[in-house]
C-alpha positions as CSV (number, residue, x, y, z in Angstrom):
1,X,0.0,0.0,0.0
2,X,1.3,3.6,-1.0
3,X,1.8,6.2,1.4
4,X,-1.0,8.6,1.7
5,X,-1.3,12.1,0.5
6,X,-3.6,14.4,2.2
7,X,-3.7,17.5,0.0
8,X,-4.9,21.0,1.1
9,X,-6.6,23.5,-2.0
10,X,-6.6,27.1,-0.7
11,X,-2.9,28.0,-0.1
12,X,-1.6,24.7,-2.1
13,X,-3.3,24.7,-5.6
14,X,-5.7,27.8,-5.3
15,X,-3.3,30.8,-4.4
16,X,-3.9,33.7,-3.0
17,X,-2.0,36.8,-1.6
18,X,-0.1,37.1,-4.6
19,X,0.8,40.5,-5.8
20,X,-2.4,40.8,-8.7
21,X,-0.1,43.7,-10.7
22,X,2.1,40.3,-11.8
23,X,0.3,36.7,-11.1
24,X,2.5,33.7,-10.5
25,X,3.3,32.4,-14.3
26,X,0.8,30.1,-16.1
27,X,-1.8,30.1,-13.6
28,X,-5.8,30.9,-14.4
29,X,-8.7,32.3,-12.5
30,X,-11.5,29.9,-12.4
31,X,-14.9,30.2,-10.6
32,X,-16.4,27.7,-8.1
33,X,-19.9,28.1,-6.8
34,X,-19.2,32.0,-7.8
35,X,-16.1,32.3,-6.2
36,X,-12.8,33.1,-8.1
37,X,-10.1,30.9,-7.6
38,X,-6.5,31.3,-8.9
39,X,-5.2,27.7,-9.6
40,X,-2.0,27.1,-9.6
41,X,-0.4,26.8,-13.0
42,X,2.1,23.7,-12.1
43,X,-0.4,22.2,-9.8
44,X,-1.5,19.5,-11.6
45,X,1.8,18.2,-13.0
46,X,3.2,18.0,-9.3
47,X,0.1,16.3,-8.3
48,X,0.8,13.5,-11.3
49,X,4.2,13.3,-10.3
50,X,3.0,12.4,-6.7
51,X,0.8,10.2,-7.3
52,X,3.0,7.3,-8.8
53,X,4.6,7.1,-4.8
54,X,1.3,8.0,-2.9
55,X,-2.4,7.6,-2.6
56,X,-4.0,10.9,-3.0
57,X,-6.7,12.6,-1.2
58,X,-7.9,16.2,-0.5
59,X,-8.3,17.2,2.6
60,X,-9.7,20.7,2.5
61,X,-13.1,22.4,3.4
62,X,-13.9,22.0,-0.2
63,X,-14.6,18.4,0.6
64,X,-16.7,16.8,-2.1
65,X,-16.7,19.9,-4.2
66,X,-12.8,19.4,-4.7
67,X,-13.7,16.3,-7.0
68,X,-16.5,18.5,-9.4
69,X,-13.9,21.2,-10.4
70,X,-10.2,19.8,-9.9
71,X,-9.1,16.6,-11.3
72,X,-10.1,18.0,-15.3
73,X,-8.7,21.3,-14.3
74,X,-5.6,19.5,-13.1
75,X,-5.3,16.8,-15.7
76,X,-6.1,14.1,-12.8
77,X,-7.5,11.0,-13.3
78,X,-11.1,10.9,-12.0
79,X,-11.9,11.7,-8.3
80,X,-10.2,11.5,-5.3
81,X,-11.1,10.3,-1.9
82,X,-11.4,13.6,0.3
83,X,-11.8,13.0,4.5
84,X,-14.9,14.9,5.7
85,X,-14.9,17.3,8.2
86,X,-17.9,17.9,10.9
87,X,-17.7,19.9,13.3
88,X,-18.1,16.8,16.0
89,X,-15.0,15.9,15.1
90,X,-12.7,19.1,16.0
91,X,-11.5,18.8,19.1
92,X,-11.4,22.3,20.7
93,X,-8.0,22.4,21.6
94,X,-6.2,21.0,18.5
95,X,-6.4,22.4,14.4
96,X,-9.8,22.0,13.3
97,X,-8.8,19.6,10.7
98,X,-6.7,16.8,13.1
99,X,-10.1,15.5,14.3
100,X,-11.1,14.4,10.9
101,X,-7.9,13.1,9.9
102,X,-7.7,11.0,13.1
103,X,-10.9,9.7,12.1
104,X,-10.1,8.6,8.9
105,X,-6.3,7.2,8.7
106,X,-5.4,4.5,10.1
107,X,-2.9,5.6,12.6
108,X,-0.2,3.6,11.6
109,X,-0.5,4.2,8.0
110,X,2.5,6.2,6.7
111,X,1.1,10.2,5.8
112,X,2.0,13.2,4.3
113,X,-0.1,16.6,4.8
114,X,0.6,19.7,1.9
115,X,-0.9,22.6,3.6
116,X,-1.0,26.6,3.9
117,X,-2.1,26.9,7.3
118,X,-0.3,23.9,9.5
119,X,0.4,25.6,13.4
120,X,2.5,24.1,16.3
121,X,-1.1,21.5,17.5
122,X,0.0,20.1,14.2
123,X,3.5,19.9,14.2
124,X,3.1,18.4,17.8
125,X,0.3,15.8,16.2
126,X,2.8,14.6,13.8
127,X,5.3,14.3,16.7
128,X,3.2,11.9,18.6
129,X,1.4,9.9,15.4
130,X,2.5,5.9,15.7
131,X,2.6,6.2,11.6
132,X,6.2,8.2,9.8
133,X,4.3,11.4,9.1
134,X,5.5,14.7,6.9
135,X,4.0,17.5,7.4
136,X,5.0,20.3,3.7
137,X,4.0,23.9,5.0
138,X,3.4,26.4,1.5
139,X,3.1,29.6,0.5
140,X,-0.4,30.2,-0.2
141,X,1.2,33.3,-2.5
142,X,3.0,30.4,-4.7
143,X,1.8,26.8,-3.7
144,X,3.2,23.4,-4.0
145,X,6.5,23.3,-5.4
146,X,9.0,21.6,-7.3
147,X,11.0,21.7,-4.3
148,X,8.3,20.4,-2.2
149,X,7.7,17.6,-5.4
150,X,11.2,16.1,-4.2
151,X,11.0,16.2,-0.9
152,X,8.0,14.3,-0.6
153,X,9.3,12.0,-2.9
154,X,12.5,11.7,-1.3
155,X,10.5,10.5,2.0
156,X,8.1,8.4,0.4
157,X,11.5,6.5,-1.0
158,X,12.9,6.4,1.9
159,X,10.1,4.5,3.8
160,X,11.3,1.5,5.9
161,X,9.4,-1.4,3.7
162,X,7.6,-2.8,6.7
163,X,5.4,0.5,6.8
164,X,4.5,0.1,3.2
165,X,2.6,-2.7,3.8
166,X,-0.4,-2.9,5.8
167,X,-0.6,-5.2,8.8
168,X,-2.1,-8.6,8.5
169,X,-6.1,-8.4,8.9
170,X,-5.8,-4.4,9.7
171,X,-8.4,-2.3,7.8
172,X,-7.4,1.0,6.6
173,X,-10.1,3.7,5.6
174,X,-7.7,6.9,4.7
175,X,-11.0,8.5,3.8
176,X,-14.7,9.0,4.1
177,X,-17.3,9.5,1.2
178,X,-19.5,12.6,1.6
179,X,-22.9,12.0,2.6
180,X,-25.9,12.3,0.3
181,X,-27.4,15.6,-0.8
182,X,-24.0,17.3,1.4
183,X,-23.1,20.7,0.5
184,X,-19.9,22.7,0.9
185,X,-18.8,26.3,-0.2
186,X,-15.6,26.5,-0.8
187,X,-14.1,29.3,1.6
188,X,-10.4,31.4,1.6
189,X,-8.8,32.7,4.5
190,X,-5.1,33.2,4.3
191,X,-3.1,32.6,7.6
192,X,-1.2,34.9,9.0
193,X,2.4,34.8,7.6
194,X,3.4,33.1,4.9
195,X,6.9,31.3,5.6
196,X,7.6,27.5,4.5
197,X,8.5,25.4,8.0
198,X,7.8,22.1,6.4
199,X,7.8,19.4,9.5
200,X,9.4,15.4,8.7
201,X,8.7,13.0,11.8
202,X,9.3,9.4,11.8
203,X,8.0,6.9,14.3
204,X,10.7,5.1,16.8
């Protein structure tokens, strides 16, 4: 079994904060429910690369609307499993998104988290996680990276074998399918700062 890719959209693929008088090169505004949305212009060619050494999944308050606009915008193949968040879930002293992903990953499963917006709750969750966890940290003004491409291949290589596998009998559900009739509206709210403190934590 791959290593898992959880994969944030506002900050990572949708930019923002960007100085408008000169856009990052080759990217496109394109609306959702309304809402422009600057995508990323080398989004979806990272996102290929990564996907021949990890599972992907979003994992963004999108949710299920991630999978109706990005994988023909990104040149992705069909939908992606996305973890959904309710608000039952969020702890109320930890990132509002840990709760969900506890929820849905098996705990032992290797992960890696591309986000705009991870704090120190994260950085400590990742700490303490039984599974080798990465935590990539981007720009929201520029998004995932070629740099960031490497790294995370770089990891998923260097996996010990034994953690690629799953354990005999365990059951793994990385993700969750959205309920019927669910809505989401996409949202943007860029943290404060913008500086790259990527996080790599491996399990004893």
């Amino acid at each position: 079994m791959k290593p898992l890719l959880l994969i944030d959209v506002d900050g990572v693929i949708s930019l923002f904060g960007f100085d408008h008088a000169a856009p990052p090169q080759g990217g496109r505004f394109m609306l959702v429910d309304g809402i422009a949305h600057f995508l990323s212009g080398t989004a979806g060619g990272h996102l290929r690369r990564l996907e021949t050494a990890f599972e992907l999944a979003w994992c963004t308050g999108w949710e299920e609307k991630a999978n109706d606009y990005l994988p023909l915008a990104l040149g992705l193949d069909g939908p992606l499993p996305h973890v959904v968040f309710d608000p039952a879930d969020r702890p109320a002293d930890a990132h509002w998104k840990l709760g969900a992903i506890d929820l849905h990953v098996e705990p032992s499963r290797p992960v890696a988290w591309i986000d705009d917006a991870h704090d120190e709750r994260c950085r400590a969750w990742a700490a303490a996680r039984p599974g080798p966890t990465l935590l990539v940290t981007t720009d929201p003004a520029v998004g995932l990276t070629e740099l960031d491409v490497e790294r995370l291949l770089a990891w998923a290589a260097d996996l010990p074998r034994a953690t690629k596998a799953p354990p005999s009998g365990a059951a793994d559900h990385s993700t969750k399918a959205p309920p019927s009739g669910a809505a989401d509206h996409p949202t943007k709210a860029p943290p404060s700062g913008a500086a790259d403190h990527s996080t790599t934590t491996r399990s004893p």
